[in-house]
N, C-alpha and C positions, 0 to 999 in steps of 0.2 A: 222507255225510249220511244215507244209508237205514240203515246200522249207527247212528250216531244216534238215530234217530226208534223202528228196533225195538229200544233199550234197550241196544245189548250194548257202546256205547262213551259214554260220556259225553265232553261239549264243555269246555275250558279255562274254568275261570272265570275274570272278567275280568280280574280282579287279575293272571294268567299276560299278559296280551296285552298289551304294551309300544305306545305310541304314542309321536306327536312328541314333545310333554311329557315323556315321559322320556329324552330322548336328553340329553346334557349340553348344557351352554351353551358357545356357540363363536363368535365373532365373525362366522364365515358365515351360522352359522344364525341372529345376529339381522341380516342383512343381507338374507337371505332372507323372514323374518318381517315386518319392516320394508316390504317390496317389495311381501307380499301383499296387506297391509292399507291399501297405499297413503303409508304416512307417509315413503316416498322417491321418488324422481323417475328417480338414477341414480348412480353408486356411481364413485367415482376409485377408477381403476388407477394405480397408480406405475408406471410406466416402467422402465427395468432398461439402461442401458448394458455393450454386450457382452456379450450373453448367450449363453453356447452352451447347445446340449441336443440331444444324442444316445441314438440307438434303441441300447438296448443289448443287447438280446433282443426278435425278435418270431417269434412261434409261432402260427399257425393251429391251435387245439384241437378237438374235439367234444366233447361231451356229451353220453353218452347217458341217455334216462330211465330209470328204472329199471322194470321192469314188472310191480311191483303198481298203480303209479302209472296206468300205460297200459289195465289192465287196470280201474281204475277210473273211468277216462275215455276209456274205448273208443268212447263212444257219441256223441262232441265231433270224432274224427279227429286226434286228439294226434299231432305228431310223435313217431317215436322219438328223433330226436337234433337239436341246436342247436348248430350251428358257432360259434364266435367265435374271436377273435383276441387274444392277452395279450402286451400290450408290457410294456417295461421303458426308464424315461427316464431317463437323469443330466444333472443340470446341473451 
């Protein structure tokens, strides 16, 4: 933001900056949309006779930041790294 304000980067104009509205149309997303606004109550699941579904990969990761990133938000107490976990499911 201070590279910003002193000239030496200029900000995306908005036309770059993607929002909902642009994301495609998906039957979740008007289910979710629908949810927000209120124009539904509560959504039918089907059901699924004998369903398996097994882990087929699961890996504990890290992540580390990178440290320009750290280094520009030094002054917040930024982790340097965020654990997660990446499965993999088959049904």
């Amino acid at each position: 933001m201070e590279e910003v304000g002193r000239g030496e980067r200029m900000p995306l104009p908005q036309s770059f900056v993607l929002g909902a509205k642009d994301l495609p149309r998906t039957i979740l997303k008007q289910v979710v949309l629908k949810a927000e606004v209120g124009q539904t109550r509560a959504c039918k699941v089907l059901g699924a006779e004998a369903l398996g579904v097994r882990v087929v990969s699961s890996v504990d990761k890290k992540l580390e930041v990178k440290q320009r990133f750290l280094e520009i938000f030094q002054e917040e107490n930024y982790p340097v790294e965020f654990g997660y976990k990446s499965k993999v499911f088959q049904t």
